[in-house]
C-alpha positions as CSV (number, residue, x, y, z in Angstrom):
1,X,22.3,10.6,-22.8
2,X,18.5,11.1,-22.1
3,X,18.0,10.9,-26.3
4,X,19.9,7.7,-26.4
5,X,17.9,6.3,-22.9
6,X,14.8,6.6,-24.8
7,X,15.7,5.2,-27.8
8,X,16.4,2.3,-26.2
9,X,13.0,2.7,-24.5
10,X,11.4,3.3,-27.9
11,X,12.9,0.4,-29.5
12,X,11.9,-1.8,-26.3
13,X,8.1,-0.9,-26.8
14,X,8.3,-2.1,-30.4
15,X,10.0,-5.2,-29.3
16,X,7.1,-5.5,-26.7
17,X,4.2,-5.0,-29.3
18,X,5.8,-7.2,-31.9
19,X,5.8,-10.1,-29.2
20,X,2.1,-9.3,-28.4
21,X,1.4,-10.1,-31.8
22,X,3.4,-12.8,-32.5
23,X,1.7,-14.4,-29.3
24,X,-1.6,-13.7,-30.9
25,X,-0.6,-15.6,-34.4
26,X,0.7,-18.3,-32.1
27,X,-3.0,-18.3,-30.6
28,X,-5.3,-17.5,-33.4
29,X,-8.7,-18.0,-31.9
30,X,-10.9,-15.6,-31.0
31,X,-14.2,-13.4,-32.0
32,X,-13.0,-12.4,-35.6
33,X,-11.9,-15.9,-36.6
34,X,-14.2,-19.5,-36.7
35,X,-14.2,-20.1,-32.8
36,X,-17.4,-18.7,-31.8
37,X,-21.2,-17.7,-32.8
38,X,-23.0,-16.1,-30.3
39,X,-26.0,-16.9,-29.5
40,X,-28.0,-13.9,-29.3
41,X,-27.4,-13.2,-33.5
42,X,-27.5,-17.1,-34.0
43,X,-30.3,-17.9,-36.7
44,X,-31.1,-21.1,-38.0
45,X,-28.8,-21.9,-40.7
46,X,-29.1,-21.3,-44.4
47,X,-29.6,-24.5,-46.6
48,X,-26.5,-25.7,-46.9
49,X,-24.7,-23.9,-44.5
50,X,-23.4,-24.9,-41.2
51,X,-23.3,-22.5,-38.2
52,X,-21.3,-23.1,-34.7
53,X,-22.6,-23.2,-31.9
54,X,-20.3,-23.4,-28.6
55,X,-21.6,-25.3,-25.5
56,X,-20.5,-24.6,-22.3
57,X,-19.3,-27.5,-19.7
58,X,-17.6,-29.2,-16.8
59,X,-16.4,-32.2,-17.9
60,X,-15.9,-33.4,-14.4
61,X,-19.4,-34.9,-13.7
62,X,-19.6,-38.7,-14.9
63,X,-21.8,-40.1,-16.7
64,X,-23.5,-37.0,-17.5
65,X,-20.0,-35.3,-18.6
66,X,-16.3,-36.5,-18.9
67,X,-13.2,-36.7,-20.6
68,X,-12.7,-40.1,-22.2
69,X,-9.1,-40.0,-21.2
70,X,-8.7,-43.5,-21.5
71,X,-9.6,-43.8,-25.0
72,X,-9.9,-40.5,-27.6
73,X,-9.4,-37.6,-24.8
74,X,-12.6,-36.3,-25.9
75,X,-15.6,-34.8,-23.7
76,X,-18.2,-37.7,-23.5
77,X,-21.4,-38.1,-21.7
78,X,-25.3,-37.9,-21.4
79,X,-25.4,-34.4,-22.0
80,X,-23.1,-34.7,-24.8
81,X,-24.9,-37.1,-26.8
82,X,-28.2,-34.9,-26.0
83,X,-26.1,-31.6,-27.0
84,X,-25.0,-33.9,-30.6
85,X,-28.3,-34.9,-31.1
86,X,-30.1,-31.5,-30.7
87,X,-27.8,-29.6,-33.3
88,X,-27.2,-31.9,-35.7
89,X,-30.9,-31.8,-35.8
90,X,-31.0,-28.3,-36.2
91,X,-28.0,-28.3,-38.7
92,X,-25.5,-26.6,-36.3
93,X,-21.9,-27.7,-36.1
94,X,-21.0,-27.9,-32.3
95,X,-18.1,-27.3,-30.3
96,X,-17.3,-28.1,-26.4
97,X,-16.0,-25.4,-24.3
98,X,-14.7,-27.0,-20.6
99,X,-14.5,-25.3,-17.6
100,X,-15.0,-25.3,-13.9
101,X,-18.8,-25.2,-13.0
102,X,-18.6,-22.3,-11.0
103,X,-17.5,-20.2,-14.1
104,X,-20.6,-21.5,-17.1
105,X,-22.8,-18.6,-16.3
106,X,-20.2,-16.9,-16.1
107,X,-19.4,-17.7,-19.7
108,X,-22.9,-17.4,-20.8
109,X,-23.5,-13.8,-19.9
110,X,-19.8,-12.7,-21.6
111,X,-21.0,-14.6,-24.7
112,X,-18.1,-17.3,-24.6
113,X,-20.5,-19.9,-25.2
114,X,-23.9,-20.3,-26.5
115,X,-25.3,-22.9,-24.2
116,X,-24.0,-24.7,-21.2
117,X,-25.4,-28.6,-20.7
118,X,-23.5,-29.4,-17.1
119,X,-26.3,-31.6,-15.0
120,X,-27.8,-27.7,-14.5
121,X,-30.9,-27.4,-12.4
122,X,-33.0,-24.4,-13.3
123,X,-33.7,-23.0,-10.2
124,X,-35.2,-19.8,-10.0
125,X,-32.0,-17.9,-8.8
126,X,-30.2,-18.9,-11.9
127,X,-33.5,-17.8,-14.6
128,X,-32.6,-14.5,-13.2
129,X,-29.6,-14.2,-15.1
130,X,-30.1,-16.8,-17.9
131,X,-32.8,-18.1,-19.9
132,X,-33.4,-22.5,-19.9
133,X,-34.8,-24.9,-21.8
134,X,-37.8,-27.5,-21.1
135,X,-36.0,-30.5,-18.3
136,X,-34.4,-33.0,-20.1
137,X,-34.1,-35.4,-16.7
138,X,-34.8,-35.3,-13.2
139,X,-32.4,-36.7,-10.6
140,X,-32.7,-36.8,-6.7
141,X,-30.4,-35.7,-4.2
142,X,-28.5,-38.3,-2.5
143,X,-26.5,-38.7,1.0
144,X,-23.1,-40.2,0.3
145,X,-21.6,-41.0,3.6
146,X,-18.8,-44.1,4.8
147,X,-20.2,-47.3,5.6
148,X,-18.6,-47.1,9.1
149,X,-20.7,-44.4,9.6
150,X,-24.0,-44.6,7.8
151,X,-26.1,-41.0,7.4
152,X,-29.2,-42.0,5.7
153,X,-31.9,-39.2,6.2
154,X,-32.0,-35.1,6.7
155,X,-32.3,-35.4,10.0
156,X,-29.4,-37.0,10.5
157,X,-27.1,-34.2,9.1
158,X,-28.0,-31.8,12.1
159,X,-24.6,-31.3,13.4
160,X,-22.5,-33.0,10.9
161,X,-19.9,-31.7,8.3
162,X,-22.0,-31.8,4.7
163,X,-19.4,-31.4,1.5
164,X,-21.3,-29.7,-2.0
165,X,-20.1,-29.0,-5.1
166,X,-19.6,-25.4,-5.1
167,X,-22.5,-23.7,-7.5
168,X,-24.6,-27.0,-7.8
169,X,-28.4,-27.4,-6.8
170,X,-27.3,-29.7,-3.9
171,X,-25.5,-27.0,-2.9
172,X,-28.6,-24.7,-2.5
173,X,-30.2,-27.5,-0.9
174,X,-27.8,-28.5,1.8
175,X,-28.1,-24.5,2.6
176,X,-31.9,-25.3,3.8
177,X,-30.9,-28.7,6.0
178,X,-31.0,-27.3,9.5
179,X,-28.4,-27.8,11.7
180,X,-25.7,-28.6,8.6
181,X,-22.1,-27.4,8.6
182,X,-21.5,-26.8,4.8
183,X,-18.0,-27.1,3.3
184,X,-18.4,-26.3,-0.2
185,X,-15.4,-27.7,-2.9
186,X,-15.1,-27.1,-6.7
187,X,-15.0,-30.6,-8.0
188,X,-16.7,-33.9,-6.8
189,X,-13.5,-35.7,-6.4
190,X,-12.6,-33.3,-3.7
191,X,-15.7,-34.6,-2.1
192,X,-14.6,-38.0,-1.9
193,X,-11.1,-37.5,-0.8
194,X,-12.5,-35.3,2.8
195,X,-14.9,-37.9,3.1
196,X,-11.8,-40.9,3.1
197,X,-10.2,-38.3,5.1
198,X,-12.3,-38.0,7.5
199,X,-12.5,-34.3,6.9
200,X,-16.6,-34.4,6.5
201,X,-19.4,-36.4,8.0
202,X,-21.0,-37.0,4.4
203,X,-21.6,-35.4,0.8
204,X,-24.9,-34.5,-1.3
205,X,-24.6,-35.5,-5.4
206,X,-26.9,-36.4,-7.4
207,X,-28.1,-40.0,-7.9
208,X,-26.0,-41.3,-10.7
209,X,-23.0,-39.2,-9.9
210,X,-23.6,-41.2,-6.1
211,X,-23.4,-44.5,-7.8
212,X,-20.2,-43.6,-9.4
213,X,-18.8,-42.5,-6.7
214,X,-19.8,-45.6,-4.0
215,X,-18.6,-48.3,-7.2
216,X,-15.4,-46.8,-7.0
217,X,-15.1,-46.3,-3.5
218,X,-16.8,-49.3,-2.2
219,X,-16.1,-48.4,1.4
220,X,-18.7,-45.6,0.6
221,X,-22.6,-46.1,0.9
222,X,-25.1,-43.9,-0.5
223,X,-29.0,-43.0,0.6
224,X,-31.2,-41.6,-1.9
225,X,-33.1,-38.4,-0.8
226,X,-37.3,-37.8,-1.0
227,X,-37.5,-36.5,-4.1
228,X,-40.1,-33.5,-3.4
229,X,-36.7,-32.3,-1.0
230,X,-35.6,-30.5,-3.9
231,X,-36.2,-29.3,-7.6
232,X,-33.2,-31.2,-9.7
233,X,-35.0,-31.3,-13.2
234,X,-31.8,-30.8,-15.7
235,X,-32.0,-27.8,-18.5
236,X,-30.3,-26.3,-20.9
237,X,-29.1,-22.9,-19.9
238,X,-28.7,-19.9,-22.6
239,X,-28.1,-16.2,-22.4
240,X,-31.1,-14.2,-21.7
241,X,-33.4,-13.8,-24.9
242,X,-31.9,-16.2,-27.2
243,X,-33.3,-17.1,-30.2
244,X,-32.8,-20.7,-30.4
245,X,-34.5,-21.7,-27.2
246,X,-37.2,-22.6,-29.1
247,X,-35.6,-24.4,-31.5
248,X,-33.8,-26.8,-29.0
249,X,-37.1,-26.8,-27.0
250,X,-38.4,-28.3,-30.1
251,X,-36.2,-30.9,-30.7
252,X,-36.5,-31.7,-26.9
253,X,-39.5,-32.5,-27.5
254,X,-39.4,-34.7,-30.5
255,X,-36.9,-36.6,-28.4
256,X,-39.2,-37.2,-26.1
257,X,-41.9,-37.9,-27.9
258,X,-39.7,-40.7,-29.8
259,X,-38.1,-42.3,-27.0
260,X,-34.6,-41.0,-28.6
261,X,-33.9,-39.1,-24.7
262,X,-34.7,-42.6,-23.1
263,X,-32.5,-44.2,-25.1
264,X,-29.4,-41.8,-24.3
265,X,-30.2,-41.7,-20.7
266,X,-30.1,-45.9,-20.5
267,X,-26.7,-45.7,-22.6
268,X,-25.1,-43.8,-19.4
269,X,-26.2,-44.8,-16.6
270,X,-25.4,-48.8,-16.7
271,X,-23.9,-49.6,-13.5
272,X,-19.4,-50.8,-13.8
273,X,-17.9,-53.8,-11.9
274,X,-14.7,-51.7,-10.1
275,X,-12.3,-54.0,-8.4
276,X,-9.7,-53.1,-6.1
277,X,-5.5,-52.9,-5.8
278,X,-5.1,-51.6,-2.7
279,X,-1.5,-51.3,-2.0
280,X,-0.3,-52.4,1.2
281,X,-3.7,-51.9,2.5
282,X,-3.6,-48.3,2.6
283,X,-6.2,-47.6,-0.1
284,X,-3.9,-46.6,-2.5
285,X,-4.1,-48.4,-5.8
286,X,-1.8,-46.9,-8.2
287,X,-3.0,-49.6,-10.9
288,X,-5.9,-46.9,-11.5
289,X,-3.7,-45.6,-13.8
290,X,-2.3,-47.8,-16.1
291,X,-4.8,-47.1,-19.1
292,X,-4.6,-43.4,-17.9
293,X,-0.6,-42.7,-18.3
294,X,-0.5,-41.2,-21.8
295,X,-3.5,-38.6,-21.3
296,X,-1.4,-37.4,-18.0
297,X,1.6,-37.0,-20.3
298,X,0.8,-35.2,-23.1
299,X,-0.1,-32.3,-20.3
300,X,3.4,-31.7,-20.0
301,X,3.8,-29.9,-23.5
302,X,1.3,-27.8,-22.4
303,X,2.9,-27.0,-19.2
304,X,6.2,-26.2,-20.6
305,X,4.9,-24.3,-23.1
306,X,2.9,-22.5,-21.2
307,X,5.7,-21.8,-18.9
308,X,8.5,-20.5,-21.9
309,X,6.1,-18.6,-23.4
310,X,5.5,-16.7,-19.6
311,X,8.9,-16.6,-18.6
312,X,10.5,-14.7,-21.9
313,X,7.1,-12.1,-21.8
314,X,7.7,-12.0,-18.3
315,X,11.8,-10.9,-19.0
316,X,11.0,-9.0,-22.5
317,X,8.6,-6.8,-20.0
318,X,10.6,-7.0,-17.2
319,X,14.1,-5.7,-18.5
320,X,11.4,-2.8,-20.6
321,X,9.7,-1.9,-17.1
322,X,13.8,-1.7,-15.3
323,X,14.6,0.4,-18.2
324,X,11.6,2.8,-17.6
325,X,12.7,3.1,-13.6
326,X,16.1,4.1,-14.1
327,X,15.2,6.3,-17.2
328,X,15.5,9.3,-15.4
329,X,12.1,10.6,-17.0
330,X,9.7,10.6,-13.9
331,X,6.5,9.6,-16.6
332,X,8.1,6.3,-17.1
333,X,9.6,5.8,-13.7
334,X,6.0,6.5,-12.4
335,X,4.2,4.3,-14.7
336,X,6.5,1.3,-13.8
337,X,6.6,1.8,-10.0
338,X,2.7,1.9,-9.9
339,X,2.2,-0.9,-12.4
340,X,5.1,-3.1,-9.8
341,X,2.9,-2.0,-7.4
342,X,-0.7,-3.6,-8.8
343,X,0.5,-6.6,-10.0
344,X,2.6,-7.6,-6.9
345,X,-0.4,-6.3,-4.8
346,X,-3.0,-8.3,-6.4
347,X,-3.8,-12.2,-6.5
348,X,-2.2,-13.8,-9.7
349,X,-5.4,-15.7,-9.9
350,X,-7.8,-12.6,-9.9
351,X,-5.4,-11.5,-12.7
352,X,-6.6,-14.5,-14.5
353,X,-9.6,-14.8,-14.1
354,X,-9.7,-10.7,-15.0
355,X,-8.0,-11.2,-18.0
356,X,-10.0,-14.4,-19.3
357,X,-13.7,-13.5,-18.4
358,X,-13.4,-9.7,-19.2
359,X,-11.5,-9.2,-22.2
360,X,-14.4,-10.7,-24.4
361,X,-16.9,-7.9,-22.4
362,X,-14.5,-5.3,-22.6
363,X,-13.0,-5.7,-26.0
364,X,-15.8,-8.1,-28.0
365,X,-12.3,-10.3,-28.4
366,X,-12.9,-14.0,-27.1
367,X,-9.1,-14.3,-26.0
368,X,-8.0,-18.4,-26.0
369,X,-7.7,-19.5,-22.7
370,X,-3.5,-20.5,-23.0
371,X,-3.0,-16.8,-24.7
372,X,-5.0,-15.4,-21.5
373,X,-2.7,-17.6,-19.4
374,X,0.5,-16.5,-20.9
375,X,-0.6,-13.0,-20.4
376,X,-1.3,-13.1,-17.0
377,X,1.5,-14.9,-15.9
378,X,3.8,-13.0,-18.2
379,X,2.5,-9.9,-16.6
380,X,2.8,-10.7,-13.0
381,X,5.9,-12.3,-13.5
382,X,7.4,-8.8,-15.3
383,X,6.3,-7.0,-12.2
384,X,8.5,-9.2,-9.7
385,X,11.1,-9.4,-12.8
386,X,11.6,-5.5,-13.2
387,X,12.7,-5.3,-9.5
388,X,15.4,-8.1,-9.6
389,X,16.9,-6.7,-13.3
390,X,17.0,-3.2,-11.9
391,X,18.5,-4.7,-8.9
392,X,21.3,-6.4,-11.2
393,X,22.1,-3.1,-13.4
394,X,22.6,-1.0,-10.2
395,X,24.8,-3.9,-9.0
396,X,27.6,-3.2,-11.6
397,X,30.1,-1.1,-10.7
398,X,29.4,2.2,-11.7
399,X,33.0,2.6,-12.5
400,X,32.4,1.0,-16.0
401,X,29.8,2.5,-17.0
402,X,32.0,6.2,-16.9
403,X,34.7,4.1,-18.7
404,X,32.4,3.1,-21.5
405,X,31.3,6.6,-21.6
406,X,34.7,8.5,-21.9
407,X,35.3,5.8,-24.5
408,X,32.7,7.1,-26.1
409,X,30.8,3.8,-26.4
410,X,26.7,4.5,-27.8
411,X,24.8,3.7,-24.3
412,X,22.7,0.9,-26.1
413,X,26.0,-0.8,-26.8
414,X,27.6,-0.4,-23.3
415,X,23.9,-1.7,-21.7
416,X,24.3,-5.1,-24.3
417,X,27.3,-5.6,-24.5
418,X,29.0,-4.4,-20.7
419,X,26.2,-4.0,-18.4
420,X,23.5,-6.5,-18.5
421,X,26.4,-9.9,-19.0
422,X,27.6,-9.0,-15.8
423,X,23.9,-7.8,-14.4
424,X,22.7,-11.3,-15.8
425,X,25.2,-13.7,-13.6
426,X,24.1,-11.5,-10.7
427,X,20.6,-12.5,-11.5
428,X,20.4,-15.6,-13.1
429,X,19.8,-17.5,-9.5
430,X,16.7,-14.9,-9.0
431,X,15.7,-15.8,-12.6
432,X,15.7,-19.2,-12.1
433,X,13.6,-19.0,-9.1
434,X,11.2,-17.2,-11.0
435,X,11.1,-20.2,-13.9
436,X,10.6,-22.8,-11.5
437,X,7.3,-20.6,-9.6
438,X,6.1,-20.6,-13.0
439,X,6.4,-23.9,-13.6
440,X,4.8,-24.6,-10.6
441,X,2.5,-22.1,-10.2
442,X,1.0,-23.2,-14.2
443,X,-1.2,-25.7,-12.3
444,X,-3.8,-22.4,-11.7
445,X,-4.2,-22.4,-15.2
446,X,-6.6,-25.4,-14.7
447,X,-9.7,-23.0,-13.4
448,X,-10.1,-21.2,-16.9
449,X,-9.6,-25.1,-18.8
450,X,-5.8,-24.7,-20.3
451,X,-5.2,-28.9,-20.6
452,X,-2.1,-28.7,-18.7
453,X,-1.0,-31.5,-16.3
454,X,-3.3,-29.9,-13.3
455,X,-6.3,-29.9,-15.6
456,X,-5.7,-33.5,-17.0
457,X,-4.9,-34.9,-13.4
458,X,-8.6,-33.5,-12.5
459,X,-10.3,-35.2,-15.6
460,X,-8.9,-38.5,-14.2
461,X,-10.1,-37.5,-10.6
462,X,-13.3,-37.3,-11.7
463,X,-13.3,-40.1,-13.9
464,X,-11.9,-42.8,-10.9
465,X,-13.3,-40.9,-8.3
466,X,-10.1,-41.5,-6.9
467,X,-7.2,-38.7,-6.0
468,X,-3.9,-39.1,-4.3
469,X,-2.8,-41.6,-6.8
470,X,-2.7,-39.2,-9.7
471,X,-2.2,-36.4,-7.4
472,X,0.9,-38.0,-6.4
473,X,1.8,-38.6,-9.9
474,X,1.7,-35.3,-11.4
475,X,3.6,-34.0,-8.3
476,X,6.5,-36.8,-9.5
477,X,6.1,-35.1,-12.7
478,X,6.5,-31.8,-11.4
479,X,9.4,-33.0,-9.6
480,X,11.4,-33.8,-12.3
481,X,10.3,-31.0,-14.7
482,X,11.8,-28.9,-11.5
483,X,15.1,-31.1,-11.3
484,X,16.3,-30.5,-15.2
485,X,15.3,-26.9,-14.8
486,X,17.5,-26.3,-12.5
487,X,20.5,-28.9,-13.5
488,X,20.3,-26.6,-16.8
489,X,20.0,-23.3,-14.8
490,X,23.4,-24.6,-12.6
491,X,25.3,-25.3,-16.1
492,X,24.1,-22.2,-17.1
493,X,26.1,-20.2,-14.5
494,X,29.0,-22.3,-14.1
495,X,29.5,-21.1,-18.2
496,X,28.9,-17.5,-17.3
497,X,31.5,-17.8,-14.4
498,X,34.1,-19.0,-16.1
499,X,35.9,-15.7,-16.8
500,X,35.7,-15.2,-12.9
């Protein structure tokens, strides 16, 4: 029996590998293929031959960075135009990476980019772990407060609730203002939703991101900060001791010497006429979204895929990891009780974020941020999964199993054919929970830059400056994505309980 038990096992590990590799053919991008050049053994190109160079971003920072989701869904901004400019120049071919802000240097020091352009001050904490360019453009810090409620100097913070963007230089500068109570948030549109809310006094952005912000929010005001408060001259960042430092500061330069930067810079940063649709005078203007609709949409391939390629991982693994606790051969039932026991212990977003960032340190593979996603999720979801399969197996009477036997039935057929059908209606409900918290839970995805629906609602965020309207949509999407799930999952087990 134990020789049949681990032939099963045997052939379940092969099953296991062959999916790891399909998943990597279905996601063919990494270190051995065209995706990335680092920038430590990047030279200048031969004549007649392009190199790639991949710039880090967050493309959640209008008008220095955004996605033009209204028009071709590409990243588009000052930076952008600068980052074009400079490499073309230089005969590189260039490619936008987009992420959360918090995670560029990040990035840089794993080498999965080559240079991050993000509004990125070069303060002396960050030259410590990167190298930076000569400034490109100097901003000044700005309060951003509610008209209601004016806050126009530093002074005036002492005692008040001050929002940052999490990792950004006015982030180190509200540290200094005495008497400030920091909240600190990931994106900029969080900012402006506590400030409607009522959830924080004021914010500190940068100038142009504060005229953004108070055009499209016009009960908003805005008061520009001294501008010796605060260091903000923009660079670009790259991993320490690159070689092509100089050759951007060169171009740089040139730019400048030219008027080419001026130029760019006076593209961006004309000011937009907004005008408003409240809805029954509760600020919400759902109008915001018309031109918006079809970006938000195509997210939902994304998410779905995303969340069939997790869940059958997730039950490949699973049903492999039950197998190994009821082996009978304590090795296996060890391994699988202690690897149940780290991934249901840890945060499925730690595993992500484990998986994404150190895989290209670890193994000099620069795994694609959906592949990363699929594994994590697959993985965590296997750990809960092994539990509720071995939970169905034990379920069935034990009385068939010694039939099968003393019919002398091979155990693999009596497992496919007798045991997990009826294990499988005891489960499916469990299952289907499982599907629907990966559906839902897909929306983390968002922090390593997967486009899914999560991702896409934030590009808008930042692009309106505006939130519950297309946070409010993609929850109606959810919804419904939720609602066939399930109407599929009930059919599902109506068929299997027919024969009851």
């Amino acid at each position: 029996m134990n020789r049949k038990r681990l032939k099963i096992i045997y052939l379940s590990l092969i099953a296991f590998t062959v999916l790891l590799v399909a998943l990597s053919q279905l996601f063919p991008i990494g270190k051995t293929g065209s995706y990335s050049v680092n920038a430590e053994s990047a030279a200048a190109p031969a004549f007649g031959q392009k190199k790639k160079l991949i710039m880090g971003t967050s493309a959640d920072y209008p008008p220095y960075e955004s996605v033009d989701a209204k028009g071709s869904g590409q990243i588009v901004g000052m930076d952008i135009d600068v980052a074009k400019y400079i490499t073309s120049q230089l005969g590189y071919e260039l490619e936008i990476a987009n992420m959360d802000f918090n995670g560029l240097i990040a990035a840089l020091q794993t080498g999965r980019v080559d240079f991050v352009m993000s509004a990125m001050s070069a303060t002396d904490e960050r030259r410590q772990s990167v190298d930076f360019s000569e400034m490109y453009y100097a901003a000044r810090n700005t309060i951003v407060s509610k008209k209601s409620a004016p806050l126009a100097t530093e002074a005036s913070l002492a005692g008040k609730q001050v929002g940052t963007q999490l990792g950004s230089t006015q982030d180190l500068y509200a540290a200094t203002i005495d008497g400030a109570v920091l909240k600190k948030l990931n994106k900029i549109p969080d900012l402006i939703q506590e400030l409607n809310s009522g959830r924080i006094d004021a914010a500190i952005v940068e100038d142009a991101v504060a005229v953004e912000m108070t055009n499209s929010n016009p009960e908003l005001a805005m008061n520009f900060l001294p501008a010796e408060s605060a260091d903000n001259g923009y660079a670009i960042a790259f991993p320490k001791q690159s070689p092509i430092v100089a050759e951007f500061n060169g171009v740089l330069a040139e730019m400048k010497e030219s008027g080419k930067l001026d130029d760019i810079t006076k593209t961006w940063f004309a000011e937009e006429e907004t005008s408003s649709g409240a809805l029954l005078g509760l600020n919400i203007d759902f109008s915001i979204l018309k031109d918006y609709i079809p970006y938000i949409l195509k997210g939902v391939y994304v998410t779905l895929l995303f969340t069939l390629v997790s869940a059958l991982f997730g039950l490949v693994w699973g049903t492999i990891l039950s197998l190994f606790k009821i082996s009978g051969i304590k090795p296996l039932e060890w391994f699988a009780t202690a690897y149940t026991s780290v991934f249901r212990g840890t945060p499925l977003l730690v595993q992500l974020t484990i998986i994404y960032y150190a895989t290209p340190q670890l193994f000099n593979y620069d795994i694609p941020a959906l592949m990363a996603a699929g594994l994590a999720f697959g993985l965590n979801s296997a750990a809960y999964l092994s539990e509720t399969i071995r939970g169905g197996i034990m379920a069935v009477d034990k009385g068939q199993r010694e039939a099968a036997i003393a019919l002398g039935i091979p155990y693999r057929k009596m497992m496919i054919r007798i045991i997990f059908p009826q294990a499988l209606r005891t489960i499916l409900p469990a299952l289907v929970n499982e599907c629907v918290a990966l559906l839902k839970e897909s929306s983390l995805v968002s922090v390593i830059g997967v486009s899914d629906l999560m991702r896409r609602a934030d590009v808008v965020r930042s692009d309106t400056f505006r939130s519950i309207e297309v946070l409010l949509f993609v929850a109606a999407i959810y919804y419904v994505l939720v609602l066939i799930l399930t109407s599929f999952a009930r059919k599902l087990e109506r068929r299997l309980r027919r024969s009851d």
